[in-house]
C-alpha positions in Angstrom: -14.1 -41.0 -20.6 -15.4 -40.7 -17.2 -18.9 -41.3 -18.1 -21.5 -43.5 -15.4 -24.9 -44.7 -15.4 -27.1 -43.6 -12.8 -26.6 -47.1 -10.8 -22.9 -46.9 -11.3 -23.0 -43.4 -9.6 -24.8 -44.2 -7.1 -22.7 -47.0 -5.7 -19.1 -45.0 -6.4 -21.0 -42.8 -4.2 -20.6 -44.9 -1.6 -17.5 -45.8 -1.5 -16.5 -42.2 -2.5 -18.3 -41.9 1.1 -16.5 -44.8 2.8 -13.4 -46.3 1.4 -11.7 -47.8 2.3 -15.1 -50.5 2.4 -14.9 -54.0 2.5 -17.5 -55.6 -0.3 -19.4 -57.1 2.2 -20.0 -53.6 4.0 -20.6 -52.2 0.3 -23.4 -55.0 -0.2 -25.0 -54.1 3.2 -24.6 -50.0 2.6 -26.0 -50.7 -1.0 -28.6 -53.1 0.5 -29.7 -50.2 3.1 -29.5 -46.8 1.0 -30.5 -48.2 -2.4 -32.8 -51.8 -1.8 -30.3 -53.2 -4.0 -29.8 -57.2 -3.3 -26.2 -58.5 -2.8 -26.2 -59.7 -6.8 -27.3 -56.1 -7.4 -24.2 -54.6 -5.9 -21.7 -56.9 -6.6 -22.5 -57.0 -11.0 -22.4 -52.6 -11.0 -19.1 -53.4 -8.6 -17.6 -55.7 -11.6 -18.4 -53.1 -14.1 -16.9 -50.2 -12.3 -13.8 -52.4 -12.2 -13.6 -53.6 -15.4 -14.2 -49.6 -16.5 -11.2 -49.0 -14.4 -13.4 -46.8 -11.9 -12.7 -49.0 -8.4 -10.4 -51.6 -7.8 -11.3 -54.9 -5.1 -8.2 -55.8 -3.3 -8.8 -58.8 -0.8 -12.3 -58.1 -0.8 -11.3 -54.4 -0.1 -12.9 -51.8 -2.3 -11.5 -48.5 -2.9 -11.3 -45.8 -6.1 -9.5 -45.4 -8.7 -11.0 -42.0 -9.9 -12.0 -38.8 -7.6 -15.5 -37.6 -7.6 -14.4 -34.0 -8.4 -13.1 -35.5 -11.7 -16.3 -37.3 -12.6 -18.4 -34.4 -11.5 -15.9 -31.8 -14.1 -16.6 -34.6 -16.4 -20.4 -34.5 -16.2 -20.5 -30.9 -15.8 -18.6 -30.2 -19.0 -20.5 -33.3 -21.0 -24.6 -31.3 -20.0 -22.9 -27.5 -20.7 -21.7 -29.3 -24.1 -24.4 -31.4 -24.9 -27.2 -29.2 -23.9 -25.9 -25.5 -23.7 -23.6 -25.4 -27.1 -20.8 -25.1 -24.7 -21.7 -22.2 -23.1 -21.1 -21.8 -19.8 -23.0 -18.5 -18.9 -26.1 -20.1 -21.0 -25.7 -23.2 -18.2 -25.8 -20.7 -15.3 -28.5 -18.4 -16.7 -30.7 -21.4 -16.8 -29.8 -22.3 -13.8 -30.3 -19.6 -11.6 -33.1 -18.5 -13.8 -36.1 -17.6 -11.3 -33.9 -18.3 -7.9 -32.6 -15.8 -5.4 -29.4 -16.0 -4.4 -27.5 -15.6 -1.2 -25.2 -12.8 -0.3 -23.1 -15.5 0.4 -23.4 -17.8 -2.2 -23.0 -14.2 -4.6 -19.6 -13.5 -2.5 -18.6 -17.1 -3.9 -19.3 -17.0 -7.0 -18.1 -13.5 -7.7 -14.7 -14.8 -6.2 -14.5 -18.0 -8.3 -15.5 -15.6 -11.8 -12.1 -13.1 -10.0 -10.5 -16.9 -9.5 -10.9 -18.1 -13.4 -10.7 -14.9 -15.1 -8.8 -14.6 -18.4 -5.8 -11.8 -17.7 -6.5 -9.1 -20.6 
């Protein structure tokens, strides 16, 4: 289960956004981004290790899970959880109300082309 709290996700962030980071440059980053105090940072840093999700090497933090992987996981738990597993009931929520992009239309059209079911 790749499942975080908000504070774990926040911190992974980071070193999603640095790694390799030193603990000491985590605590500072943390202290700076967040307002969290070095005790802060360094108790979510010993559950993310005990959960498997980052590893401190000689005081050097890196992961031990991708942030794609988390975000699929996250993604797939709210379309579950709140959308009876429907994925077109997810979008049409989400877009519901917005305009979007020729681009962002281009995009999506090409990853529905991507992920389509051969009949």
């Amino acid at each position: 289960m790749l499942k975080l709290h908000e504070s774990e996700y926040k911190l992974i962030s980071i070193v999603w956004d640095n790694e390799p980071i030193t603990s000491k440059e985590l605590t500072i980053i943390s202290e700076e981004k967040l307002g969290w105090k070095r005790t802060t940072t360094y108790t979510v840093l010993k559950k993310l290790i005990t959960k498997n999700f980052l590893k401190n090497e000689s005081t050097v933090v890196t992961s031990l899970i991708k942030r794609k992987d988390v975000q699929k996981y996250e993604c797939e738990e709210i379309i579950n959880n709140r959308f009876n597993g429907s994925l077109t009931g997810f979008i049409t929520s989400f877009v519901n109300g917005k305009k979007l992009s020729k681009e962002e239309v281009a995009h999506l059209q090409n990853l529905i082309n991507e992920h389509k079911e051969e009949s």
